[in-house]
Every structure is written in structure tokens, then in C-alpha cells.
C-alpha positions, 0 to 999 in steps of 0.5 A: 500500500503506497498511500498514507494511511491517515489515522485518528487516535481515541482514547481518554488517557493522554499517555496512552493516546500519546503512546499509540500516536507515536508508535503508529507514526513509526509504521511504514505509510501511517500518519496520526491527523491528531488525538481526541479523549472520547467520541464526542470530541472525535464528532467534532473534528468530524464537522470540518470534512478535512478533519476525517480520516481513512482509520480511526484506532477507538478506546472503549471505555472512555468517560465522555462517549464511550466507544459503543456509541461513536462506533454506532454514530460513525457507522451511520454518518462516516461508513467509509471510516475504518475502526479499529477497537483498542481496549482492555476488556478484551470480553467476547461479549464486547468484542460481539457487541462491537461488530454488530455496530460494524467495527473492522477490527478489535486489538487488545492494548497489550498487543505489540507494535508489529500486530498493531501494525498488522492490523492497519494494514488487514482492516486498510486492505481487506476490511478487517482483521480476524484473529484465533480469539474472534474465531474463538468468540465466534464459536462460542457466540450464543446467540446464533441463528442457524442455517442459511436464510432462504434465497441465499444463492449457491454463490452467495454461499460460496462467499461465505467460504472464503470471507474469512480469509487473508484473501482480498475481495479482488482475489476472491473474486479471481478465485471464483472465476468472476469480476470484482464488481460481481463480487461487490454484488454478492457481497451488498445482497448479503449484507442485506440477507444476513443483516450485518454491515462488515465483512468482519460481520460476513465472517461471523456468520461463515464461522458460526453456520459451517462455511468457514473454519478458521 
């Protein structure tokens, strides 16, 4: 990836915010736009369009508006900004919780620099980042629905195989014999069928109904 990766950090200590800033400016092709203590003040900096950034790294717990309503509020006004949850409550029940409001991607803060890193570029480049302990919370989500909804296709299913993958869309698509704008279209019907907003989402109901084991 050539292009800069404009980053926007959210977390309400300053020496940690401070830490991530500078640890991410190390990265190759990442640049931190600036720091903000909760979402509220992340809204704002969002009301000026120069202000917005391709990835957002988001605290959890955090004092004013914590992380469960910005990623709700930037899903629905800034779907094109990529989140990337840092936090230390590393439950399976946030980390559910999280994607279904459509965040890309979840980091425990322990993590070091070269999986953080990894993570950017998995979320910038394929649209999210799936680790051993999301297949685990997926395995072991309660709430799951079973088999496929009527109407999903045998190429929707076929999807459904390789969504939770390293493979971008584009060599998915190659892997199937079919264009990635074909892809794109799978990909939106469902989104709609299975009602889910990510691809971290697709990926959830691969593992969860037996198409995909990670």
C-alpha cells in the first residue's frame, strides 16, 4: 500500500493516546491527523470534512462517549471510516457487541507494535482483521441463528467460504472465476440477507453456520 494511511487516535488517557500516536507514526505509510479523549470530541473534528480520516484506532471505555456509541454514530454518518477497537476488556461479549455496530477490527492494548501494525494494514486492505480469539468468540457466540436464510444463492454461499480469509475481495473474486464488481454484488445482497454491515460481520456468520473454519 503506497498511500498514507491517515489515522485518528481515541482514547481518554493522554499517555496512552500519546503512546499509540507515536508508535503508529513509526509504521511504514501511517500518519496520526491528531488525538481526541472520547467520541464526542472525535464528532467534532468530524464537522470540518478535512478533519476525517481513512482509520480511526477507538478506546472503549472512555468517560465522555464511550466507544459503543461513536462506533454506532460513525457507522451511520462516516461508513467509509475504518475502526479499529483498542481496549482492555478484551470480553467476547464486547468484542460481539462491537461488530454488530460494524467495527473492522478489535486489538487488545497489550498487543505489540508489529500486530498493531498488522492490523492497519488487514482492516486498510481487506476490511478487517480476524484473529484465533474472534474465531474463538465466534464459536462460542450464543446467540446464533442457524442455517442459511432462504434465497441465499449457491454463490452467495460460496462467499461465505472464503470471507474469512487473508484473501482480498479482488482475489476472491479471481478465485471464483468472476469480476470484482460481481463480487461487490454478492457481497451488498448479503449484507442485506444476513443483516450485518462488515465483512468482519460476513465472517461471523461463515464461522458460526459451517462455511468457514478458521
Amino acid at each position: 500500500m503506497d498511500d498514507v494511511i491517515r489515522v485518528v487516535v481515541v482514547d481518554d488517557h493522554k499517555m496512552i493516546a500519546k503512546a499509540i500516536m507515536d508508535m503508529v507514526n513509526g509504521f511504514s505509510h501511517c500518519q496520526v491527523l491528531y488525538t481526541v479523549h472520547d467520541g464526542t470530541a472525535l464528532l467534532q473534528q468530524f464537522s470540518e470534512a478535512k478533519n476525517i480520516p481513512d482509520l480511526v484506532l477507538l478506546d472503549i471505555s472512555m468517560a465522555g462517549m464511550d466507544g459503543f456509541e461513536t462506533m454506532e454514530r460513525l457507522h451511520r454518518d462516516h461508513p467509509e471510516v475504518r475502526v479499529l477497537c483498542l481496549s482492555m476488556r478484551n470480553e467476547e461479549t464486547v468484542f460481539l457487541r462491537m461488530v454488530e455496530l460494524g467495527v473492522h477490527g478489535f486489538v487488545p492494548k497489550i498487543a505489540g507494535g508489529d500486530e498493531l501494525e498488522r492490523a492497519i494494514r488487514s482492516v486498510m486492505e481487506k476490511g478487517f482483521y480476524f484473529t484465533p480469539d474472534m474465531a474463538e468468540a465466534l464459536f462460542h457466540a450464543q446467540h446464533a441463528s442457524s442455517g442459511a436464510p432462504a434465497g441465499l444463492s449457491d454463490r452467495e454461499k460460496e462467499l461465505l467460504t472464503y470471507v474469512g480469509t487473508e484473501m482480498t475481495y479482488v482475489q476472491i473474486a479471481d478465485k471464483m472465476c468472476l469480476s470484482p464488481k460481481t463480487i461487490d454484488g454478492y457481497r451488498s445482497s448479503l449484507f442485506e440477507k444476513l443483516n450485518v454491515t462488515s465483512r468482519i460481520g460476513l465472517a461471523m456468520y461463515a464461522v458460526r453456520n459451517g462455511y468457514f473454519e478458521p
